[in-house]
VEXDREN-2710 file (C-alpha; in Angstrom, 1 decimal):
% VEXDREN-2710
k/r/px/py/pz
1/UNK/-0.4/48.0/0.1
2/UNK/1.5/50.7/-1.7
3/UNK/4.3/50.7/-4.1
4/UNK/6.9/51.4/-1.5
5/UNK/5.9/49.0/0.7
6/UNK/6.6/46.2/-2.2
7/UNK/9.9/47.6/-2.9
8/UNK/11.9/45.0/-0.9
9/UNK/9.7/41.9/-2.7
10/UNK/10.2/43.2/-5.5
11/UNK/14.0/43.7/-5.4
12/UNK/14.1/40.0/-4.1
13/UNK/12.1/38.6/-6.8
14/UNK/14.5/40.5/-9.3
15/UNK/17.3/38.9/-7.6
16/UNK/16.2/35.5/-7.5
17/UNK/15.3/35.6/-11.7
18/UNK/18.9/37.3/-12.3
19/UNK/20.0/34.2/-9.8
20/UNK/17.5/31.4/-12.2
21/UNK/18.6/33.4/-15.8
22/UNK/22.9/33.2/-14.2
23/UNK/21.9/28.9/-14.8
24/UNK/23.9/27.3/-17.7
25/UNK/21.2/26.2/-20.4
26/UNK/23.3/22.5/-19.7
27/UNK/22.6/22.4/-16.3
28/UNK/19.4/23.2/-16.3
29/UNK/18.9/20.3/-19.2
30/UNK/20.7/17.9/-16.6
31/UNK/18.3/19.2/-13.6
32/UNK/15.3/18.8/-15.9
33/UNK/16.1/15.4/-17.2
34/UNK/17.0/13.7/-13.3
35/UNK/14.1/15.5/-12.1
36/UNK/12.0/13.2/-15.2
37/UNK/13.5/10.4/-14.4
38/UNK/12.5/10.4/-10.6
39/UNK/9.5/11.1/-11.2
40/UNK/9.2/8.1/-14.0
41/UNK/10.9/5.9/-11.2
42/UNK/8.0/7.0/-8.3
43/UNK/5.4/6.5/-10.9
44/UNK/6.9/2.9/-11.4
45/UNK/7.2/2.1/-7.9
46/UNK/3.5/3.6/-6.8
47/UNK/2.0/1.6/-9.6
48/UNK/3.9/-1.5/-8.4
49/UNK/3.0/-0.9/-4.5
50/UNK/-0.7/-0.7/-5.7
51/UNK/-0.8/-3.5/-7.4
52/UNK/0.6/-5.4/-4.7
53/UNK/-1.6/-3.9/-2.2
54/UNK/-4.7/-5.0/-4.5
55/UNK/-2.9/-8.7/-4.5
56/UNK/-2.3/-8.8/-1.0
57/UNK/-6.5/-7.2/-0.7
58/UNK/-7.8/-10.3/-3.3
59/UNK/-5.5/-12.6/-1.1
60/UNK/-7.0/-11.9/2.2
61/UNK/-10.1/-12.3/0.8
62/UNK/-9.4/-15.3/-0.9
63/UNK/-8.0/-16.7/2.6
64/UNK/-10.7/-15.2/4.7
65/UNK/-13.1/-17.1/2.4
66/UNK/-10.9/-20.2/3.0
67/UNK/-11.5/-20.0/7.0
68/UNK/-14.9/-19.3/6.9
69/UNK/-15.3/-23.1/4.8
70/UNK/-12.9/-24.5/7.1
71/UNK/-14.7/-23.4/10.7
72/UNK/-18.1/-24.9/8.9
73/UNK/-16.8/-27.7/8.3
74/UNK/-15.5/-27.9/11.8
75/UNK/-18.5/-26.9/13.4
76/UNK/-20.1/-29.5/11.3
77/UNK/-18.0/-32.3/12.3
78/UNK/-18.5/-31.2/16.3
79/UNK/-22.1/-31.4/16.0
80/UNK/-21.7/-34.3/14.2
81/UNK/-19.6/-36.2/17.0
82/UNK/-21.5/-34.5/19.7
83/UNK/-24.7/-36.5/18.6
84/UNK/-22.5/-39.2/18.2
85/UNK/-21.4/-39.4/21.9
86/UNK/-25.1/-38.9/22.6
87/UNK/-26.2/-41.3/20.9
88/UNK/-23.7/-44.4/21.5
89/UNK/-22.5/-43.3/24.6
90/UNK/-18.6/-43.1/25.4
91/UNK/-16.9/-43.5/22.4
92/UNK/-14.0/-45.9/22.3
93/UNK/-10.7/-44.7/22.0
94/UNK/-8.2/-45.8/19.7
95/UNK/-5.6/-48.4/21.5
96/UNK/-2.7/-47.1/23.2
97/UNK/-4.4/-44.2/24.8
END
């Protein structure tokens, strides 16, 4: 590329810093400070989403855990019935059914 062919860029890159240096010193100060305080506010509300994801992780875990004791035990008790059947026979139901 030559020089005449950045002659346009360069006259909108000049336009654009006459355009950024025609911005009151106050509101660029008022720009600078919401843009800090957004970004304080996303950090605040990614930190709190990750720590709930992690809770929510330990959780399912914890529950998963949970299910895996509960079906044992379940399994236990069919196997335990099953030979019990076997062994006596018919077992008796409770009255009324």
């Amino acid at each position: 590329m030559t020089t005449m062919d950045l002659g346009p860029y360069l006259a909108g890159l000049e336009a654009r810093s006459n355009a950024a240096r025609s911005v009151s010193p106050d509101a660029l100060l008022v720009a600078i400070v919401a843009s800090a305080v957004l970004i304080a506010l996303l950090f605040i509300a990614w930190r709190r989403a990750a720590r709930r994801a992690r809770l929510a992780t330990q959780a399912a875990a914890q529950l998963e855990s949970d299910l895996a004791i509960a079906r044992s035990s379940l399994e236990d008790e069919v196997k335990w019935r099953i030979g019990a059947e076997k062994f006596a026979g018919q077992p008796k139901r409770p009255p009324g059914h």
